[in-house]
BAVONU-205257 format. One record per residue (C-alpha): residue number from 1; residue in one letter; x, y, z. Coordinates in steps of 0.5 Angstrom, whole numbers, always signed. Example, Ala and Ser with C-alpha at 12.3 -4.5 7.8 and 13.67 -1.06 7.14 Angstrom:
BEGIN
1 / a / +25 / -9 / +16
2 / s / +27 / -2 / +14
This chain:
BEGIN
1 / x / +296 / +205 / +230
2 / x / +300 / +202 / +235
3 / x / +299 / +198 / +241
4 / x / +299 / +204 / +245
5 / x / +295 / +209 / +242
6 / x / +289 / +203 / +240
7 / x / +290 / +202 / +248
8 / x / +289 / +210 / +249
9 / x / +283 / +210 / +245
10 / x / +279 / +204 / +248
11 / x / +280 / +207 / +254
12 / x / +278 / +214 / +252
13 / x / +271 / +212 / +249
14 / x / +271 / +207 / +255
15 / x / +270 / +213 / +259
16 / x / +266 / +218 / +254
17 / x / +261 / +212 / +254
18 / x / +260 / +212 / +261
19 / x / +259 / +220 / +263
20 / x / +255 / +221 / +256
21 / x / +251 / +215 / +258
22 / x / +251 / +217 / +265
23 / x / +248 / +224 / +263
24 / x / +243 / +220 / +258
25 / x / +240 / +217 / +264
26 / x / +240 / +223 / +269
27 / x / +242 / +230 / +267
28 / x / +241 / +236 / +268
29 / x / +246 / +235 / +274
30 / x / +254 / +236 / +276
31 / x / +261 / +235 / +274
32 / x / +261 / +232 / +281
33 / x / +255 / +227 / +279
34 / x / +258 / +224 / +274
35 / x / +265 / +223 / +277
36 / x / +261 / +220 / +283
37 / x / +256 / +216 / +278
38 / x / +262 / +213 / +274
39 / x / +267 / +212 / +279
40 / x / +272 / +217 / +273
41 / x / +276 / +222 / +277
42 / x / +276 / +229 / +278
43 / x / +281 / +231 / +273
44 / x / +279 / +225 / +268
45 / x / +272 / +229 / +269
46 / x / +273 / +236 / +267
47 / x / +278 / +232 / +261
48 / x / +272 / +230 / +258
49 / x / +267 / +234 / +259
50 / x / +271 / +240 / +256
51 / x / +272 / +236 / +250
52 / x / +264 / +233 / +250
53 / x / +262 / +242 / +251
54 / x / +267 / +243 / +245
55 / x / +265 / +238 / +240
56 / x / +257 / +241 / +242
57 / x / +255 / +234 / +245
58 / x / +254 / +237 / +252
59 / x / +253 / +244 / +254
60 / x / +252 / +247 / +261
61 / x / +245 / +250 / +264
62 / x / +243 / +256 / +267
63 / x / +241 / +251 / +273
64 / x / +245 / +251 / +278
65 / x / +245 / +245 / +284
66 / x / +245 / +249 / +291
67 / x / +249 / +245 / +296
68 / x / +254 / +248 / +302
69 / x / +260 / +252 / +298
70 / x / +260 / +254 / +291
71 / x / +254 / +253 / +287
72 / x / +255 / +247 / +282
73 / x / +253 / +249 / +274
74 / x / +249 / +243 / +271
75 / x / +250 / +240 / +265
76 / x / +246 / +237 / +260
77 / x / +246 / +232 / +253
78 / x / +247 / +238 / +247
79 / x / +244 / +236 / +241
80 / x / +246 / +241 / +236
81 / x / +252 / +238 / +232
82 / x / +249 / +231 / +230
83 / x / +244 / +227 / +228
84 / x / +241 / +220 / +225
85 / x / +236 / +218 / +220
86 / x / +231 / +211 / +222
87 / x / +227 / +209 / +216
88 / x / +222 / +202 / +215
89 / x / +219 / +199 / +209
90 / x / +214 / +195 / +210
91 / x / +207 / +192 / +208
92 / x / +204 / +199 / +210
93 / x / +209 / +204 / +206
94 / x / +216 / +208 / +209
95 / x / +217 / +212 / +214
96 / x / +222 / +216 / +217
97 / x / +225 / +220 / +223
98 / x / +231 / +223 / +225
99 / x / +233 / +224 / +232
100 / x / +238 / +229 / +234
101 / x / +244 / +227 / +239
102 / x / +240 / +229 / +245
103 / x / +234 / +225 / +243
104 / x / +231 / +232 / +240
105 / x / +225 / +229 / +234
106 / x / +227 / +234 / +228
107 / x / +222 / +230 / +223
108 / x / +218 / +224 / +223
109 / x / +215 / +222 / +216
110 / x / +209 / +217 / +213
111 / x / +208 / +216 / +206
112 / x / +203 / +210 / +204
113 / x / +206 / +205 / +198
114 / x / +209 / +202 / +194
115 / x / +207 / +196 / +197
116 / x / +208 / +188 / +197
117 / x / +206 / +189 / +189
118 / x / +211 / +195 / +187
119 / x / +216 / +190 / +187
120 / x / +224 / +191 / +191
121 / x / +226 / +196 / +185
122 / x / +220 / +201 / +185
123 / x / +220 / +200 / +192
124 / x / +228 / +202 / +193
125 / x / +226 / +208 / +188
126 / x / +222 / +212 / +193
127 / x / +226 / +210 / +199
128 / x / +232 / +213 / +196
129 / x / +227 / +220 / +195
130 / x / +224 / +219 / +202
131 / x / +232 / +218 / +205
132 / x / +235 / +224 / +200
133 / x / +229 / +229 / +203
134 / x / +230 / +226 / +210
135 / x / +238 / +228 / +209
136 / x / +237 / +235 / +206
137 / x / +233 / +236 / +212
138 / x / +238 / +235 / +218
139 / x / +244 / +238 / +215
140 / x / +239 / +245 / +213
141 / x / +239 / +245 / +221
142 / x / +247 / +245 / +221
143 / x / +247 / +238 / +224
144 / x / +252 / +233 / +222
145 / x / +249 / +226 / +220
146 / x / +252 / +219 / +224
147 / x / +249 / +215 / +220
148 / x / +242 / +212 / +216
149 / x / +238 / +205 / +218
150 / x / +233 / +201 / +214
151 / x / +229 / +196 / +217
152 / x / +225 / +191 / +212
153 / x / +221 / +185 / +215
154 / x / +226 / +179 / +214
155 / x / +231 / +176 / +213
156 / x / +237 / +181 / +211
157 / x / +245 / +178 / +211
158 / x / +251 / +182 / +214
159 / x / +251 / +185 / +208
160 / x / +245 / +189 / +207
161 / x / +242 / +184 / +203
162 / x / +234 / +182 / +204
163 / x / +235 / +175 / +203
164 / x / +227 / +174 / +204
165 / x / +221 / +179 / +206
166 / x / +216 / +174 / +204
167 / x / +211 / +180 / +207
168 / x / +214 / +185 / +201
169 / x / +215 / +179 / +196
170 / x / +223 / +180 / +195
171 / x / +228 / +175 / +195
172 / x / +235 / +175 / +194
173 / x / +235 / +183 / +193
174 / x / +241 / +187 / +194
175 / x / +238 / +193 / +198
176 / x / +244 / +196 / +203
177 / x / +249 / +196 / +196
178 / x / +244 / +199 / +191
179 / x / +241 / +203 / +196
180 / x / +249 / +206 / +197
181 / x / +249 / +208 / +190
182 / x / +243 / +211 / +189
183 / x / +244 / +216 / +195
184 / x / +251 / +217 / +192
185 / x / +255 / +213 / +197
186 / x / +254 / +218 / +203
187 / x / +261 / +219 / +207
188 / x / +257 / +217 / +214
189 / x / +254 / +210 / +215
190 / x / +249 / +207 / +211
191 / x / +245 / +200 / +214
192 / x / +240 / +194 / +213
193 / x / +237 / +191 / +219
194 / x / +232 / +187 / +220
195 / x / +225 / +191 / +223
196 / x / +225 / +186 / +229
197 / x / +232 / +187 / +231
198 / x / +231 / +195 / +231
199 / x / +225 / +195 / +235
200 / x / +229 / +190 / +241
201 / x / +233 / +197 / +240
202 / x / +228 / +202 / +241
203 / x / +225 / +198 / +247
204 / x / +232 / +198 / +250
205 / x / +233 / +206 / +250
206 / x / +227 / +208 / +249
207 / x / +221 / +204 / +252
208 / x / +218 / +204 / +258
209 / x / +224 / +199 / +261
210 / x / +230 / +202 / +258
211 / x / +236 / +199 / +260
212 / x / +233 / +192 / +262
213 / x / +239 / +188 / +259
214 / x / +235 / +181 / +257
215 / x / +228 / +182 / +253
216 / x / +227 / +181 / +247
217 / x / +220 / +184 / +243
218 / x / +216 / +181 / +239
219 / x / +212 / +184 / +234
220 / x / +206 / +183 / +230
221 / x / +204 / +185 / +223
222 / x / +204 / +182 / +217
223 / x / +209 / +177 / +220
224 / x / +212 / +175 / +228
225 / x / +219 / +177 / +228
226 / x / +223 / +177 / +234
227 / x / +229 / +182 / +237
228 / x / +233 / +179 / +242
229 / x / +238 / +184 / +247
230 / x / +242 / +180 / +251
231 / x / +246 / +183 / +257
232 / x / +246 / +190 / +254
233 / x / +248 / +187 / +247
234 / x / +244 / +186 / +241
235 / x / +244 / +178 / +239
236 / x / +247 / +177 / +232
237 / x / +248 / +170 / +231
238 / x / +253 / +168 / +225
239 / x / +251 / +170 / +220
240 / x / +245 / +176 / +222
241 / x / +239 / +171 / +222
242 / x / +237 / +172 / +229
243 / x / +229 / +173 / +232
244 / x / +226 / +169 / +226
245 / x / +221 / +166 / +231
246 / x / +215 / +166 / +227
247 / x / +216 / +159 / +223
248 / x / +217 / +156 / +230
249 / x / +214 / +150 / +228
250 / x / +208 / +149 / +234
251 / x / +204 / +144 / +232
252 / x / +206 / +139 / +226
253 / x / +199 / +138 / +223
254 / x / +197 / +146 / +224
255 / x / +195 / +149 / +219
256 / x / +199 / +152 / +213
257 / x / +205 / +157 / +213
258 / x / +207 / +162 / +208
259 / x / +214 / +159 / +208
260 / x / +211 / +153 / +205
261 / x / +211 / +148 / +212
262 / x / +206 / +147 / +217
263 / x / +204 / +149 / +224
264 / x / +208 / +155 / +225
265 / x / +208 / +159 / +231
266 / x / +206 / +165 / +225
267 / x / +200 / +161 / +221
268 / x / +197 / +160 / +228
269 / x / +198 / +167 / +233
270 / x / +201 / +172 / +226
271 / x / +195 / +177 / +226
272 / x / +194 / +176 / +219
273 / x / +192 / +168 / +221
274 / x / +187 / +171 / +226
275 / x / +183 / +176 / +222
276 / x / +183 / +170 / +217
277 / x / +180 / +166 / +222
278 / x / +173 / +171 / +224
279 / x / +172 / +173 / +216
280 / x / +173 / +167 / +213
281 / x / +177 / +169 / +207
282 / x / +184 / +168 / +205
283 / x / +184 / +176 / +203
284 / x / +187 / +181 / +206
285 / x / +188 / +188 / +203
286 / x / +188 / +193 / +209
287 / x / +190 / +190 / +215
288 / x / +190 / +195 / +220
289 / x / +183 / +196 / +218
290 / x / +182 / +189 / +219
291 / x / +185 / +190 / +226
292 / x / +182 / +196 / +228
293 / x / +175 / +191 / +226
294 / x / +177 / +185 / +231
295 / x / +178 / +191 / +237
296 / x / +172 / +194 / +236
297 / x / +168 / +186 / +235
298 / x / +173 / +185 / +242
299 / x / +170 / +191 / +245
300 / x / +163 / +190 / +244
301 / x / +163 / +184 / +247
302 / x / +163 / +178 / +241
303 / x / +164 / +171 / +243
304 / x / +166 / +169 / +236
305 / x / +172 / +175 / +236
306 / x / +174 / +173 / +244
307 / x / +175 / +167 / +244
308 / x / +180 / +167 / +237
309 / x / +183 / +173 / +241
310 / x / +184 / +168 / +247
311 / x / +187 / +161 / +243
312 / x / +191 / +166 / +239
313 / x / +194 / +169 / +245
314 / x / +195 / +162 / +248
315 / x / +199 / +160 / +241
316 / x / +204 / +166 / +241
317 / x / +205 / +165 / +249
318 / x / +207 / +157 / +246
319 / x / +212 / +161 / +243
320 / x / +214 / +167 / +248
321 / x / +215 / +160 / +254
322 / x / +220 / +157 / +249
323 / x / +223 / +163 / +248
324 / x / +223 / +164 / +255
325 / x / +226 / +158 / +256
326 / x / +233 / +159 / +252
327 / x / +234 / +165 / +253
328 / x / +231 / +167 / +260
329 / x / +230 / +174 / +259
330 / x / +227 / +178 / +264
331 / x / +222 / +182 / +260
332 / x / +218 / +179 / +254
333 / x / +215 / +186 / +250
334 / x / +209 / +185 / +245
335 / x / +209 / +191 / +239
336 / x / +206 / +192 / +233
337 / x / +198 / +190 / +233
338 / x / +200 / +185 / +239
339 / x / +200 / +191 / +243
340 / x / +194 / +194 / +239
341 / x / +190 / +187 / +242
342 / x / +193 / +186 / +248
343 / x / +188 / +186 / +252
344 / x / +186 / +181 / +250
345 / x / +192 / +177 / +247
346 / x / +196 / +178 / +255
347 / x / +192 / +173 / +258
348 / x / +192 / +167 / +254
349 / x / +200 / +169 / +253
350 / x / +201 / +169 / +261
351 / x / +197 / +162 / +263
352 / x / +202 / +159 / +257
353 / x / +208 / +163 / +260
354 / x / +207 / +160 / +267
355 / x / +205 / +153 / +265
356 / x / +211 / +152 / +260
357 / x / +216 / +156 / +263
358 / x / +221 / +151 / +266
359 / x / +224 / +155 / +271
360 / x / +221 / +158 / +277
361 / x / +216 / +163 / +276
362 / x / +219 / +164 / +270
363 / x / +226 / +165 / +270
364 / x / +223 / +171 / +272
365 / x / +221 / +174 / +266
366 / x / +215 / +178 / +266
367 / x / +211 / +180 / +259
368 / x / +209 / +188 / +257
369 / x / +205 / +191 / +251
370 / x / +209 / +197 / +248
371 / x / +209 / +203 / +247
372 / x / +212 / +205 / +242
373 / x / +206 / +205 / +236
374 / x / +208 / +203 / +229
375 / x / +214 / +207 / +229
376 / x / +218 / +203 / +233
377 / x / +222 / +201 / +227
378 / x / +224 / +207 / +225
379 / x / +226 / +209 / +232
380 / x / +230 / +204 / +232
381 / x / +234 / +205 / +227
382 / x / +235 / +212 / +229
383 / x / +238 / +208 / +235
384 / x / +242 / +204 / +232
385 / x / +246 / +209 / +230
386 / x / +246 / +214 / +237
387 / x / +248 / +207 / +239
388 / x / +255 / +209 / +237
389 / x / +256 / +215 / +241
390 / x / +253 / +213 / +247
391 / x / +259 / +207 / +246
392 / x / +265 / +213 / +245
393 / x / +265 / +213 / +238
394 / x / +264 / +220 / +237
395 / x / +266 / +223 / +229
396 / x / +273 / +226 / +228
């Protein structure tokens, strides 16, 4: 390709990008609109718009917006022609969801297991089913497939390898290349991607505060892991090892982690740590069960559960105020069962953002619980790969 003609095409999906993200946030509204919202000229406009109808992207309404002279047809985003696929394997089982281009839900599924015990390989097993069910149901609605994402609670590699998830039991287990051969090798793309990462993206397009380009998620389930959206973008980092904030060391003489050293952020506000702390005991078969107990502990009042509930909030606001004083972010959004629990968990977390955060009200971030529930994973992975529309990177 020359110099030119890569030129050409940056400018191009520069410009897509900006009327499909414009009609993302505003639609239904008019060619007008939009060349006002995106500073894109009327000609460049109406180029565009027909090649986004043409290719089932956008489509015009039945509406019509009423001004002085002739009535402006509307449009809208179409989501006929493309869809994507999010799926998590996690301690709970695997779900998976597919969204249409429009952000139409077209399916959205749980299965219990396998689980820590089964092991990577019998896990792969039944994700490659799920995942074959999942395809063959999108393309019977006739929608062409954009991409297919897994998310796994752990460190995984640029090259899909899961190269610890200590809450599943795997080390060094090549999820993305053998997931690839037993899906046959798909013509659209296929990824792994660490679960806190793909929730950051479902807060980002999706939450309650989409669009706020600095915020970072935290989730909590068997583990703490950390999503980071820096100035719009997700945060990398070298080699894809980012938001491993759970092994944050805290308090040197704390109690033991599972990574094998002591005081870490997880060993002392993980929800695992927590409930261990009011049963007393080291076992914990169902932690949604032992979560739904510490809620209704919590509810009615018991001093014991209250106050673990405080302390542990104070942990993780350790964590969040020096997450805060590196990275600035505006918002700090707590998933999983932290938001399950915030009521009680906010306050300790905000006292210790104030009193740690360096900067004047705290760089002006501000912590929310999310949304989103226990999908959040699988709904950032479907975004993951929307994300490549919205860029202007459209198929064909």
């Amino acid at each position: 390709m020359s110099t030119l003609t890569a030129g050409y095409s940056d400018v191009r999906a520069t410009n897509l990008s900006a009327v499909l993200g414009f009609l993302r946030a505003n639609a239904p509204c008019s060619r007008a609109a939009i060349a006002g919202g995106t500073g894109l000229n009327k000609a460049t406009i109406t180029n565009i718009v027909g090649d986004l109808i043409d290719r089932r992207l956008i489509r015009e309404t039945e509406q019509t917006q009423n001004k002085v002279g002739r009535p402006a047809t509307l449009l809208e985003l179409d989501g006929s022609a493309y869809a994507a696929i999010g799926m998590e394997i996690s301690a709970r089982g695997l779900t998976a969801i597919a969204y249409d281009a429009a952000g139409g839900q077209i399916l959205r599924w749980h299965r219990s297991g396998p689980g820590r015990g089964a092991g990577p390989d019998k896990t792969l097993t039944a994700t490659s089913a799920l995942a074959r069910r999942a395809m063959a149901a999108v393309e019977a609605t006739g929608r062409e497939i954009l991409g297919l994402t897994v998310g796994v609670p752990g460190l995984v590699d640029r090259d899909g390898t899961v190269v610890l998830a200590a809450g599943l039991g795997w080390r060094d287990f090549p999820l993305k290349p053998r997931l690839l051969d037993a899906l046959s090798h798909p013509t659209f793309p296929v990824s792994v991607d660490n679960d806190a990462n793909l929730s950051a993206l479902a807060e980002y397009r999706y939450g309650p505060f989409a669009g706020t380009r600095n915020l970072i998620q935290i989730s909590g389930d068997t583990g703490l892991g950390a999503g980071v959206i820096a100035d719009g973008r997700p945060l990398q980092g070298n080699l894809g090892y980012v938001g491993e904030v759970g092994h944050l060391r805290i308090a040197p003489d704390g109690p033991l982690c599972g990574c094998g050293r002591r005081g870490c952020l997880e060993a002392l506000a993980g929800i695992p740590a927590l409930v261990r702390r009011l049963r007393d005991d080291s076992e914990l078969d169902d932690l949604q069960l032992a979560v739904e107990q510490v809620v209704a502990q919590a509810s009615a009042g018991d001093s014991k559960t209250v106050k673990a509930l405080l302390e542990t909030g104070s942990w993780l606001g350790m964590g969040v105020a020096m997450l805060t004083n590196v990275l600035n972010p505006g918002l700090i959004v707590l998933g999983g069962y932290y938001a399950t629990l915030g009521e009680w968990l906010l306050p300790g977390v905000e006292k210790e953002l104030q009193e740690q955060a360096l900067a004047p009200q705290a760089g002006g971030c501000s912590v929310a619980l999310s949304t989103l529930g226990h999908d959040i994973t699988a709904i950032g992975a479907v975004a993951r790969s929307l994300d490549q529309l919205d860029a202007g990177r459209i198929p064909g």
